[in-house]
N, C-alpha and C positions, 0 to 999 in steps of 0.2 A: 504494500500500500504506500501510493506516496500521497503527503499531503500537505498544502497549500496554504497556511492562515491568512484571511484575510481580515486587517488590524480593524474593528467597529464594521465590517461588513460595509468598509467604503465603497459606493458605486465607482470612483473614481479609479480603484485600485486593479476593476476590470476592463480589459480592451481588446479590441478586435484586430485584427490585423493578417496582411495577408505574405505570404513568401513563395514567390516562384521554385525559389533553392529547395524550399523545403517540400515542394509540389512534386520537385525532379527526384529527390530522395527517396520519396515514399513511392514515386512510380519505378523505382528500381525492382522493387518485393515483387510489381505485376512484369517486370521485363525478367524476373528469375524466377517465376512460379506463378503461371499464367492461371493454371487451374482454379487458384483461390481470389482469382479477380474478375468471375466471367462476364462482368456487366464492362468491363474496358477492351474485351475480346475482337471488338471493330476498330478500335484506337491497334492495335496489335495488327492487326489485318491491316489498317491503311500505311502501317511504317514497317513492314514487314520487308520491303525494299531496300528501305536508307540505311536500316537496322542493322543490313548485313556491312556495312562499312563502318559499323561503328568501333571503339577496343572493349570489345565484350570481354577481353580477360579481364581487364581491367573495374570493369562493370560489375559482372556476375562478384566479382570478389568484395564490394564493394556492401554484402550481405551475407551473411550467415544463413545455417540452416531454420535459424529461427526468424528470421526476416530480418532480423533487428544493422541498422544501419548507422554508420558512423554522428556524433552528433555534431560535427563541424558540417553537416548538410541538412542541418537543421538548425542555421543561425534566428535568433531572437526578432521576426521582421520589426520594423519602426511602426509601417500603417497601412491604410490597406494597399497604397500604392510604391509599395515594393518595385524596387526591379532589378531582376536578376543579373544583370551588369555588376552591379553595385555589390550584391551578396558575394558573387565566384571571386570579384577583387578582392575583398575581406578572408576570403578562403586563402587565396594566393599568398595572402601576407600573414599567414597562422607561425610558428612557431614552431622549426619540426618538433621538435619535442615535445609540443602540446600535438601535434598531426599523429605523432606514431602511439603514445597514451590514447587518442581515441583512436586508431584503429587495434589496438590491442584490446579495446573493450568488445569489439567486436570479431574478432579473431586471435588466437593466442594457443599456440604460434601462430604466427602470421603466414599466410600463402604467399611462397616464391614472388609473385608476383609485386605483391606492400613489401619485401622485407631489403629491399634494397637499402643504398645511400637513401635517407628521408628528403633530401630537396630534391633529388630525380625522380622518386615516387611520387610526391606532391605535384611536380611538373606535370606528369603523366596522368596522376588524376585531376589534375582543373582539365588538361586538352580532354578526356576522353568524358568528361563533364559537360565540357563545353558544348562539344560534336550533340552529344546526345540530345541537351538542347535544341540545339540548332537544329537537328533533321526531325525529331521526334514529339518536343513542345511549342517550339515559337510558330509553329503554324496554327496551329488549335490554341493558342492559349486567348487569345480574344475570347474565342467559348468556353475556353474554361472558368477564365477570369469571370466572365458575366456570370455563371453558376456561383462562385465563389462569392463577388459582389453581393450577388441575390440575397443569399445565409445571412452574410451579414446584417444587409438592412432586414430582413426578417426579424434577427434577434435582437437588436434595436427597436423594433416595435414593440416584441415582446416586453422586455424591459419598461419602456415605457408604460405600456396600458397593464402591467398584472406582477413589474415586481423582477428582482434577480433570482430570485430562488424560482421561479417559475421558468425561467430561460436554463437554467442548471438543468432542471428537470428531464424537460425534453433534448436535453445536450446529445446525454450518449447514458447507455446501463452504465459502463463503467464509470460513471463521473455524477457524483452528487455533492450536493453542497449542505452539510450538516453542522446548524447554527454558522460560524461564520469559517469553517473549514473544508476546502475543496478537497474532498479525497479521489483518487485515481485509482482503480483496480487495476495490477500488473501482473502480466503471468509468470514474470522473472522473480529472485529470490530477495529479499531483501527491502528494502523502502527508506525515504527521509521525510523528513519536515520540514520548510520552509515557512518563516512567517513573517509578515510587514514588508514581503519585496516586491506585491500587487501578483499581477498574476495577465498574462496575454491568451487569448482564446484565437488559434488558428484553423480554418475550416479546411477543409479536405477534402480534393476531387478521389485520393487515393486512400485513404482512411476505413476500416472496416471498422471502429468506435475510438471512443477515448484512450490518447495514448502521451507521452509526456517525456520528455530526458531520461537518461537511466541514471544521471548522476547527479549530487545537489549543488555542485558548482554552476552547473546552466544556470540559466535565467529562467524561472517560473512562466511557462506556456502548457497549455493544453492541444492539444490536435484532437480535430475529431471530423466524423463522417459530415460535409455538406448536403445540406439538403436540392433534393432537384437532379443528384448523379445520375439517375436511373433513365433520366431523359437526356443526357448529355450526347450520344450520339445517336437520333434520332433525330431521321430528317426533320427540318423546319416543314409547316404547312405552309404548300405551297400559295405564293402572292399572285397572284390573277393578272394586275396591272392593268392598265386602261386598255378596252377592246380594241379601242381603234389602233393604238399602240402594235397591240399583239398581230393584228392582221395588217399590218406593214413589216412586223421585224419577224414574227413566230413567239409561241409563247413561251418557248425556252429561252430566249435571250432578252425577253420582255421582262422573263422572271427577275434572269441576273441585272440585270439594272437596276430592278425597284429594290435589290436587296443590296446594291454596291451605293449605298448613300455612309459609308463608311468603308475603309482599305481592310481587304479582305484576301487572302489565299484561294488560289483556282484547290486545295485541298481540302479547303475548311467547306468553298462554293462546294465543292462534291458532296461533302456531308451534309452542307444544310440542305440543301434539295434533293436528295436521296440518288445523284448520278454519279456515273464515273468520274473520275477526274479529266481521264481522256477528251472526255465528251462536252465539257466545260470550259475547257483547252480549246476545243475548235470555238465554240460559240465567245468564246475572249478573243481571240485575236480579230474573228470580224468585227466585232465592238469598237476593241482599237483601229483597226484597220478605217472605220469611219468615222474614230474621231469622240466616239460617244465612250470613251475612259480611259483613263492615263492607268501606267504603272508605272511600280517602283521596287526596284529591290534593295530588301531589308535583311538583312541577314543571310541565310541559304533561302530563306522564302520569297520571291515576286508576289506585290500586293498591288489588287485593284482597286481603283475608284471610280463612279461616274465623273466623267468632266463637266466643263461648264454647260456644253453643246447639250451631254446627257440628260442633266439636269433641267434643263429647258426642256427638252422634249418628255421628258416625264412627266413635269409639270403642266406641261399645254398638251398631255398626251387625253 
C-alpha cells in the first residue's frame, strides 16, 4: 500500500496534469504484451510497419516480466500541457547514477543490453525513445490528447458540483481516499507514506487502474485509467458536408475537408473515418493539388490543413 497524506484535505494540494513521456512508458507494457491490452490492438495494427524499424532491444528491455517500467519515464508533468520535447531533455540530462539505480529497480541484473558504460546506455535509450515517438505516438496523439483533455475536464466538474472524495471514488478500485489519505493498492511488496507534498492525478490512455512510483523519492502522482479509451480508435461518425459540396468534389474528400479545420495526419484521417491510409493519400494530394490544403511536416508525420481557398468553399459550400 502506498499512501499519500493530504495536509487538511486541501483542494489545492490536488492537480491534474498531463505527460506525453509518461503516455510512451506505459505504452511500452502494450508494445511487450499485447494480449493484456486488447482495446489498443488497432493502434498495434496501424504501427505494425514503423515498428519494425524501431531498437526493440532496447524497448522490450525497457520492462520487466511484471510490466513495471523504469520511473525516469514517468517524470512528475507540470500541467496539462506537457510536451514531450521538454520531458526526453530532462531525461537526457539525468545522472547516470540516478539512470542505472532506476533501471536496476526494474531489472537486477540488468540485460546485456542496460548494462553497459551508463552514458552510452542512456544515449541509446533517449534515441530508441525518441524513434518510438516519432513513428508510433506523435501521429495519434492529437487523439489521444483530446481523450486525455476530456478526463480531465470531467473530473473538474466532478469536483466542483459533488466534492473531492466523490472524484476519488470513481478514480480507479485501487485508489481511494480515506478521510484525508490517498491510498494506492500495489501488487508489488512493500509500501510508503508521503505527507504534505500535494499529490498530481495523471490520466491514462495506457492505464489498466490506479498505479503510482515504486519509490518515495518520486514526487507524489497517481496514474490511472482515462475515461473514453474504449472509443479511442473508432472511427469518427462520419461529417456529410454541404451537398452541393459533395456533388462537385465526392463525399470522401468532402469528408476530409470538413474534418481538416485543424493539422491532422493522413494516419490519424484513416482512423477517424474508418479508411485506409492508402486511400486518404490519394484523396490528399488532389486537395492539395487544387489548392484547397496546405501541408507541413512535423516530425516523421506530414500534417494537413484546409487552406484559405478550402475554407471559403466550405463555408459558401
Amino acid at each position: 500500500m502506498i499512501e499519500y497524506e493530504l495536509e487538511g484535505l486541501d483542494l489545492g494540494a490536488v492537480r491534474f496534469a498531463i505527460s506525453p513521456l509518461n503516455e510512451l512508458g506505459l505504452g511500452l507494457r502494450v508494445f511487450r504484451d499485447p494480449g493484456r491490452y486488447p482495446q489498443h490492438l488497432p493502434w498495434l495494427r496501424m504501427t505494425e510497419s514503423v515498428r519494425s524499424g524501431l531498437d526493440t532491444e532496447v524497448l522490450t528491455a525497457l520492462t520487466n516480466d511484471r510490466l513495471w517500467t523504469p520511473d525516469f519515464l514517468h517524470p512528475l508533468p507540470s500541467s496539462p500541457l506537457t510536451r514531450f520535447d521538454d520531458e526526453l531533455a530532462r531525461v537526457s540530462a539525468l545522472p547516470g547514477r540516478l539512470v542505472r539505480a532506476k533501471l536496476l529497480e526494474v531489472h537486477d541484473p540488468l540485460p546485456p543490453v542496460l548494462a553497459g558504460r551508463i552514458d552510452r546506455v542512456l544515449a541509446r535509450v533517449v534515441r530508441a525513445v525518441r524513434d518510438f515517438w516519432d513513428s508510433c505516438f506523435e501521429p495519434w496523439w492529437p487523439r489521444m490528447r483530446t481523450v486525455l483533455e476530456g478526463d480531465v475536464a470531467h473530473r473538474g466538474r466532478v469536483i466542483a458540483q459533488r466534492g473531492l472524495a466523490a472524484m476519488f471514488d470513481d478514480l480507479s478500485a485501487r485508489v481511494r481516499l480515506v478521510d484525508n489519505v490517498v491510498q494506492v493498492s500495489t501488487s508489488g511488496p512493500g509500501g510508503y507514506r508521503r505527507t504534505g507534498a500535494g499529490l498530481t492525478l495523471v490520466p491514462s490512455i495506457f492505464s489498466r487502474g490506479g498505479s503510482t512510483p515504486i519509490t518515495a523519492e518520486q514526487p507524489p502522482q497517481v496514474m490511472y485509467a482515462a475515461r473514453g479509451v474504449g472509443t479511442l480508435w473508432l472511427p469518427d461518425a462520419r461529417v456529410a458536408g454541404p451537398p452541393a459540396l459533395a456533388e462537385v468534389l465526392g463525399t470522401a474528400r468532402t469528408q476530409l475537408l470538413m474534418v481538416l479545420d485543424s493539422p491532422v495526419s493522413s494516419t490519424e484521417l484513416g482512423v477517424r473515418l474508418g479508411v485506409t491510409t492508402s486511400a486518404v493519400n490519394q484523396h490528399l494530394r488532389a486537395l492539395r493539388a487544387a489548392g484547397l490544403l496546405t501541408s507541413a511536416r512535423h516530425g516523421r508525420a506530414v500534417l494537413y490543413l484546409r487552406s484559405e481557398l478550402g475554407d471559403r468553399l466550405v463555408q459558401g459550400g
